[in-house]
Steps between C-alpha positions, in 0.01 A plus 500: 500500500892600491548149448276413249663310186370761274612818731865309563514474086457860433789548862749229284454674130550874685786390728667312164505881302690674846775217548535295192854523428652642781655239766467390869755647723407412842210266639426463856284448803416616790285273673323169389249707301710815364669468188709768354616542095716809351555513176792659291250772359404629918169323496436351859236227518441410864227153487368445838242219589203559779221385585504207232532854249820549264559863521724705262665873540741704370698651781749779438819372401640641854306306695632164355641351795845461582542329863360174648457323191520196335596474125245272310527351161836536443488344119287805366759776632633713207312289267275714229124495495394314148129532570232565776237273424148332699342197574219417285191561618675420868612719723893481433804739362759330336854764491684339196917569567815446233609194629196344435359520892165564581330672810190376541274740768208302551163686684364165640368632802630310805740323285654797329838455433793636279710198309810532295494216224678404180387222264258421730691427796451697828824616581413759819186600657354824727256450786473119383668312762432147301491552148411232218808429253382582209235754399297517180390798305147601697171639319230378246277575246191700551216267465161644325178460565155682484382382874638783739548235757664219283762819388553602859541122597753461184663741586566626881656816428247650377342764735086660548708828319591302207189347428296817562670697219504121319154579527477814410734432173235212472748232449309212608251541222766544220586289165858569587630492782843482473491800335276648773747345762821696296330806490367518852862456573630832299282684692552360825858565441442852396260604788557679783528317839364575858603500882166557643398501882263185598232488786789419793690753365748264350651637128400270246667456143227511225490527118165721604418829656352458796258730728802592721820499236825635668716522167481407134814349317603460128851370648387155614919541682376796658132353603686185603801698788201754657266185521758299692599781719090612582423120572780461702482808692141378560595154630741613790196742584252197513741272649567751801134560530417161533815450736376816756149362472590125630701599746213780645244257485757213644570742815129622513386132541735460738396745734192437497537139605671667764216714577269194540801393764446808683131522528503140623792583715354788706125317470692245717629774754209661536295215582764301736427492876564824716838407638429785816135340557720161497728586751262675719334112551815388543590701777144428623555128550853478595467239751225317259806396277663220577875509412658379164206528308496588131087567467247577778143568432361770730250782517469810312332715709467785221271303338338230718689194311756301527845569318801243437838697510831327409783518782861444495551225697827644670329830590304518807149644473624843604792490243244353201270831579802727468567328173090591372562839646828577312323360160204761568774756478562480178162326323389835416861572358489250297162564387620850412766375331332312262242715374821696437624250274190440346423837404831553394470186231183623408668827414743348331264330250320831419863636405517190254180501374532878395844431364348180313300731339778721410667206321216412285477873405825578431569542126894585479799291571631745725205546711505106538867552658467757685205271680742212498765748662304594780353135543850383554568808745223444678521133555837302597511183264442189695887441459597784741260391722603151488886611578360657803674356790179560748148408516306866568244564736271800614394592850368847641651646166874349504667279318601185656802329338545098565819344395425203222839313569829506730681718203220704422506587908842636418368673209205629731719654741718686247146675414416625872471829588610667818135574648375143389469263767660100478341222608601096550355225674705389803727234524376334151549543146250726331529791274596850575202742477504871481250729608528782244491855615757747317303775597530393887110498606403407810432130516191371653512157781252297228732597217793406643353161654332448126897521363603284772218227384633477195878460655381196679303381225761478262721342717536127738268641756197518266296270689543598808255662701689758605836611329753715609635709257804829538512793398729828426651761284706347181711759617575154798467219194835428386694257284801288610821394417397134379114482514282319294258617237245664739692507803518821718629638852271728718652707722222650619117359543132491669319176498083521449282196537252432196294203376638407134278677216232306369 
């Protein structure tokens, strides 16, 4: 109700009694809805518009700023206040200056601006980017009538206050009143006013006491700067609330889409063909298959039926049951690996879910930031991620680094370590992969053939059958005078033959 007509009146006739006379020394802003006025006498009025609200304090004259600003109505400078007065029955201040400007401060809500005008004419503006040219004197007349609703409708700034002690002064029953109206206004004028607490915890400017009052005011200035400074302080809470709670319920649906991935992911490895049992009939019926096949149909003589297996048609029987027998070496690792990551997002959620919680509990500003601190510790923003220069994989516990581009293989290499191990495709253009292990662990024959998969899948052998792909220390991986983005010289290097990760 700060910027009720009424309230804004009573603001006008009190700040009229602290500055008429003395003159405007400096004005202003700070930002496209910051506004700063000192006056000859010390008093600092800071306006400041949020939230379609029209805010006003009285900062200590120290704090008036010095830096970074931009000096605003220029015309008014050094000029002395004549008179403070309001819009009638609107919700308007009007500062009347020697020289015959006036500043209007209008409280329109979204359109609440701050115009400098003489005779009339609009001669600057603040916060309204396309103002009219001329601007006529705002307000009107309060309208009686003994119907609550034709009064309200009559007039809009009335609020459910007024009219309750309206009521109570039973002015819609009176003979007179005009007279009822002039002396409702005395004592509204007189009384004390309220910042009480609502429901949400929001303050709330109110002509009455309410069940949870934080302060009583006879200084409507006073009432006025600790209103604008609780509701504010209250806003960047809620705003930051509502922030950490979008972005924890953003990431928690995301993960668990990617649970639903997972689950259907390892429903699918669990129920795919037994690549040993596979092979086994392979190897059974060697000289059943004729040569350059890509299918046969034969029979599965674990369970009685018969069984189509896919063949590479440049493998020979022998060669395609290798192929099953090498996949059967690491189905169960991949299994393994990802109930790992499943239970590992499934974790994760539980974190989020108890920190959601946190959020919507949280009562203080500072707890909010220290949840936003750790959020942003905890989690790299999807810009770092996106300046990565490698695509990251897991296998057996290590990291598997892939090279996105022919500079950001030069930027991989700058990031090996001594005990990780470097592999390439052979003879084609691919990326560089490293095999992370700082720590130098052993490494096992399916990890090392799962980091050369990925070598020949990111490179011009990925359909082949069978790639061959080197492999070394970066210690051997070195730069030359006049390569290209990506290109490298091994001195050193073992070759291993793998099919191209699927």
């Amino acid at each position: 109700m700060h910027n009720n007509a009424l309230i804004l009146a009573r603001y006008a006739n009190a700040l009229h009694q602290v500055l008429h006379g003395s003159s405007l020394l400096h004005c202003v802003s700070t930002s496209s809805n910051d506004i700063h006025f000192l006056f000859s006498n010390g008093y600092y009025l800071m306006v400041r518009f949020h939230n379609h609200h029209t805010f006003f304090l009285r900062p200590e004259r120290d704090h008036f700023p010095k830096k970074n600003v931009l000096h605003q109505f220029k015309d008014t400078v050094n000029q002395e206040v004549i008179k403070i007065t309001h819009y009638k029955n609107d919700r308007g201040i009007v500062i009347a200056f020697g020289n015959s400007y006036l500043l209007h401060i209008q409280c329109f809500g979204r359109r609440s601006a701050i115009y400098l005008v003489k005779d009339n004419q609009v001669i600057d503006s603040f916060k309204d980017l396309n103002p009219k040219d001329t601007l006529e004197p705002a307000g009107s007349d309060l309208v009686y009538a003994s119907e609550i609703s034709e009064f309200v409708q009559s007039n809009r700034f009335i609020t459910e206050e007024i009219i309750s002690i309206l009521n109570q002064r039973n002015f819609f029953a009176t003979s007179n009143p005009q007279q009822s109206w002039l002396d409702f206004l005395e004592d509204f004028n007189a009384k004390n006013v309220f910042i009480n607490r609502a429901q949400d915890q929001a303050p709330a400017f109110s002509i009455e006491q309410g069940a949870n009052t934080i302060e009583s005011y006879s200084n409507i200035i006073d009432a006025f700067h600790d209103f604008a400074r609780l509701f504010l302080a209250y806003s960047r809470q809620a705003q930051l609330k509502q922030r950490l709670l979008q972005e924890t319920n953003k990431t928690i649906t995301q993960l668990a889409k990617r649970v639903k991935k997972l689950v259907k992911a390892l429903e699918k490895l669990k129920n795919r063909p037994d690549f040993k049992q596979i092979g086994d009939i392979l190897m059974a019926n060697l000289y059943a298959i004729e040569p350059n096949r890509t299918e046969v149909e034969l029979d599965n003589f674990y369970t009685g039926d018969k069984i189509k297996v896919a063949l590479k048609r440049d493998l020979n029987p022998q060669k395609n049951a290798e192929r099953y027998y090498q996949k059967s070496k690491n189905a169960h690792l991949e299994v393994q690996h990802t109930e790992r990551q499943l239970n590992s997002v499934r974790q994760e959620i539980l974190q989020l879910e108890s920190k959601r919680s946190e959020i919507e509990q949280s009562t203080g500003h500072k707890e909010l930031q220290q949840l936003d601190k750790q959020r942003k510790l905890r989690e790299p923003s999807i810009k770092e991620i996106k300046q990565l220069p490698y695509k990251h994989f897991s296998f057996q516990g290590f990291d598997i680094w892939v090279g996105k581009s022919a500079k950001a293989n030069d930027d991989l290499l700058k990031l090996a370590h001594k005990n990780d191990t470097w592999l390439h495709a052979r003879g084609v253009a691919g990326s560089h992969v490293l095999l992370k292990n700082p720590e130098g662990k052993p490494i096992s024959e399916p990890l090392l053939e799962y980091a050369a998969s990925l070598a020949a899948k990111f490179s011009k052998s990925q359909n082949d059958s069978l790639a061959a792909v080197i492999y070394t220390s970066p210690k051997h991986v070195r730069k030359f005078k006049g390569a290209l983005p990506g290109q490298v010289r091994v001195d050193r290097e073992e070759v291993i033959l793998v099919e191209p990760a699927i």
